[in-house]
C-alpha positions as CSV (number, residue, x, y, z in Angstrom):
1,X,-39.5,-8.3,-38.9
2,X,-39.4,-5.2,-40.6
3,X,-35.9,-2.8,-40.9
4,X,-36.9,-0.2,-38.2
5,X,-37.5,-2.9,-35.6
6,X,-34.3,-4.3,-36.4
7,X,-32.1,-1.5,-36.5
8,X,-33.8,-0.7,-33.1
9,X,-32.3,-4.2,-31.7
10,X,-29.2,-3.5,-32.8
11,X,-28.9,0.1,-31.7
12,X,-30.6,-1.6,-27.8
13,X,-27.9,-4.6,-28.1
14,X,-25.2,-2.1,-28.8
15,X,-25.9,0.4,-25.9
16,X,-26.2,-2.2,-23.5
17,X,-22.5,-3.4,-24.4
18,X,-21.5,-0.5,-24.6
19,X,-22.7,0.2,-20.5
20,X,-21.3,-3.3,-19.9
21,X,-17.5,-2.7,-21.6
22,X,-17.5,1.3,-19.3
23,X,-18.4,-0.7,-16.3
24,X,-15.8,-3.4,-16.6
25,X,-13.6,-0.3,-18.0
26,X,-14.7,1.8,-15.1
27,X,-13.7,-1.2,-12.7
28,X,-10.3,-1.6,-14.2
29,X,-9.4,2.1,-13.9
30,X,-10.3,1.8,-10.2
31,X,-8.4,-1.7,-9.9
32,X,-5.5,-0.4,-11.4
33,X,-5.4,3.3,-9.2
34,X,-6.1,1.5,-6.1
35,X,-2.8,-0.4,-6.8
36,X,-1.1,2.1,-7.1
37,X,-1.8,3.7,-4.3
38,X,-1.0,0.9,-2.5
39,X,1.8,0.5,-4.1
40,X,2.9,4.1,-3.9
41,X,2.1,4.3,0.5
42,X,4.1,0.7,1.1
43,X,7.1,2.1,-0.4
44,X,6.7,5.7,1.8
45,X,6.0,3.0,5.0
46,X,9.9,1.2,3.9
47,X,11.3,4.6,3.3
48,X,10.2,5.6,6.5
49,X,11.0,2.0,8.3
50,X,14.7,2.7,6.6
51,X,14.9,6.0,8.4
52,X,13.5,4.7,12.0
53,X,16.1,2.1,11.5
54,X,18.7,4.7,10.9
55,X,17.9,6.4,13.9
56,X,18.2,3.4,16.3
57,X,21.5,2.5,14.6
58,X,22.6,6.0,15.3
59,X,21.3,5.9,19.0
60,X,22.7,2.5,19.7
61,X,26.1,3.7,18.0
62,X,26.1,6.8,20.3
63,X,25.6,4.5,23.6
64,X,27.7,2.1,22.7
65,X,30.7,4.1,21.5
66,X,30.0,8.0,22.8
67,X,28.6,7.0,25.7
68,X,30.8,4.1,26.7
69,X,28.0,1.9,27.8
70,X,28.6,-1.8,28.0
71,X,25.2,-2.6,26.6
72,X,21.9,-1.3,26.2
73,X,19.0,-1.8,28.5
74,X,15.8,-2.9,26.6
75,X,13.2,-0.3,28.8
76,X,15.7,2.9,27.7
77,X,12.6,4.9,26.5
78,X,14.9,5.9,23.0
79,X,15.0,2.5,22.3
80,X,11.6,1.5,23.3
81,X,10.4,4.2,20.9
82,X,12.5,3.4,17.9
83,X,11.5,-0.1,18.0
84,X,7.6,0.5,18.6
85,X,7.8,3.0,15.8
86,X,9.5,0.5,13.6
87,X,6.9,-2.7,14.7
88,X,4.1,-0.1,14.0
89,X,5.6,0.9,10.5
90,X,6.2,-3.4,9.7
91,X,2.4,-4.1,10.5
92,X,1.2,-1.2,8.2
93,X,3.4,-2.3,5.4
94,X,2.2,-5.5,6.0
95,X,-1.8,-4.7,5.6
96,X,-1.0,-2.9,2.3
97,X,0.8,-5.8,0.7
98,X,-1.9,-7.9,1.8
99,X,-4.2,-5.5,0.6
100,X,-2.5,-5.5,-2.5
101,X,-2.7,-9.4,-2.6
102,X,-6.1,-9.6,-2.2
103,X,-6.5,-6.7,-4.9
104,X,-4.2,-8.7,-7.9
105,X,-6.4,-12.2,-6.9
């Protein structure tokens, strides 16, 4: 085999690793955001959950206490929309971890 044809192989092999190691690369870089994202939006969904739980705590305290009431019926629209809000914001956290599960597998 002559020098030209060689170098030619070699130059061939080297681009096509090349492509391979950018498109493992490029699949990394889009593991890795994708992540974080995920990351990023469970920990806005607990911040939120935090302040929805807050907010019932505050509401309960105020019917309780303020409001003198012996106890609190479960179809008080308040509380029926605290706790939907907070059920609603504990399924979402739960599809991004499992998201994120299925992303670090």
């Amino acid at each position: 085999m002559d020098f030209k044809k060689r170098m030619d192989e070699l130059i061939d092999k080297g681009i096509t690793a090349s492509r391979d190691l950018w498109g493992k690369a490029k699949e990394t870089a889009r593991d890795l955001s994708q992540k974080g994202i995920l990351t990023v939006e469970v920990n806005q969904l607990e911040r939120q959950a935090q302040a929805e739980l807050a907010r019932l705590g505050t509401h309960v305290y105020d019917a309780l206490v303020n409001r003198k009431q012996a106890a609190l019926d479960t179809e008080d629209a308040e509380l029926r929309k605290y706790l939907e809000k907070i059920q609603d914001l504990r399924s979402k956290i739960e599809q991004r971890e499992e998201e994120l599960r299925k992303l670090k597998q």
